[in-house]
N, C-alpha and C positions, 0 to 999 in steps of 0.2 A: 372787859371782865368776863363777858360769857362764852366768849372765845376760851376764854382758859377752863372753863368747867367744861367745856367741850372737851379740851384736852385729855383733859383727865378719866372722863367720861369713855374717854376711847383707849387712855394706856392703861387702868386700870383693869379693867376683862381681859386684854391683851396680855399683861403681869400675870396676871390670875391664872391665863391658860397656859402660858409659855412653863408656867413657874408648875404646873400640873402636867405638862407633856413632860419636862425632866425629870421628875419625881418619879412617872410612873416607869417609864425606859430605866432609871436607876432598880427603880422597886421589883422589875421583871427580871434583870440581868443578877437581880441579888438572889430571888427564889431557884432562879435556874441555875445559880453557885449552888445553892443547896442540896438542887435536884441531879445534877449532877454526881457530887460529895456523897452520898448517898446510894447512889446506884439506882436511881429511880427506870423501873424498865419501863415503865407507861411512857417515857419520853418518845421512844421508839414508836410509837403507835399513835402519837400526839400531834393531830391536825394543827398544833399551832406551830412545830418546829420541822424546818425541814432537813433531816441525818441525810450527811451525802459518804459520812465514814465514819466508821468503829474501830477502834482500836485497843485492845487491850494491854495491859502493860503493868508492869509491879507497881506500888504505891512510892510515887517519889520519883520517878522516870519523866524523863523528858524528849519528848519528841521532838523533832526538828525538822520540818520541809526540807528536800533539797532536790534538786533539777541535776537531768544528766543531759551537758548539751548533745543536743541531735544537729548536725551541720548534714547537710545536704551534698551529695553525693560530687556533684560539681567545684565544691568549694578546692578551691586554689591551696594543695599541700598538704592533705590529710582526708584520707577514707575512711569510712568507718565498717570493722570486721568486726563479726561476732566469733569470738574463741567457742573452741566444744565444750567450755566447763559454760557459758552463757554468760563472760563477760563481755563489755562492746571494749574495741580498743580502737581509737584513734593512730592509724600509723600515716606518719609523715611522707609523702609519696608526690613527685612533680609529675609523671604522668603512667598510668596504667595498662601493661599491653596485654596482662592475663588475670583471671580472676586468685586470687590467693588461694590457694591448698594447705589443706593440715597434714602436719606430717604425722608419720603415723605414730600409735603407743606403744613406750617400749618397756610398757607391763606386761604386754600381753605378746607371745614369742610365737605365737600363732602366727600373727598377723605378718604377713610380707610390708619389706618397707615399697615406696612407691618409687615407679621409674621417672626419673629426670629426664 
């Protein structure tokens, strides 16, 4: 029998704290809904959170992570080139004997086109 009020004796503190560490993780996560919601700017200056980005955005807008693969220069059939407007293009290529050139613009009539 004292085996079992031992038990008890140990999962009730144990109840107690587990059931007060959820509570409070819920109860933190709710305030900083709030403080968010709000626009609290003290978040920003606030030793307890650490901002790694801001974003600003209309109310109702949804951001979405997204990754642009980066393959390595070796990979087997596809280089990767930055165009002059600073997109990257992936072009499909089995092996490379010269570096790619932009050809020139032909907005501007100035400009000579280039010799092949």
């Amino acid at each position: 029998m004292s085996s079992g009020i031992v038990g008890w004796l140990v999962v009730i503190p144990m109840s107690i704290g587990l059931s007060w560490l959820i509570w409070n993780i819920w109860d933190n996560n709710r305030k900083l809904d709030s403080r968010l919601a709000s626009g609290d700017v003290e978040l920003l200056s606030s030793s307890s959170y650490k901002i790694t980005e801001i974003v600003q955005a209309f109310v109702g807008s949804r951001i979405e992570a997204s990754t642009s693969p980066v393959l390595s220069p070796g990979v087997f059939g596809y280089i990767q080139q930055t165009l002059p407007d600073g997109r990257i293009a992936m072009i499909p290529v089995t092996t490379v004997h010269q570096p790619i050139q932009s050809v020139h613009s032909t907005t501007h009539t100035s400009q000579q086109p280039p010799e092949m």
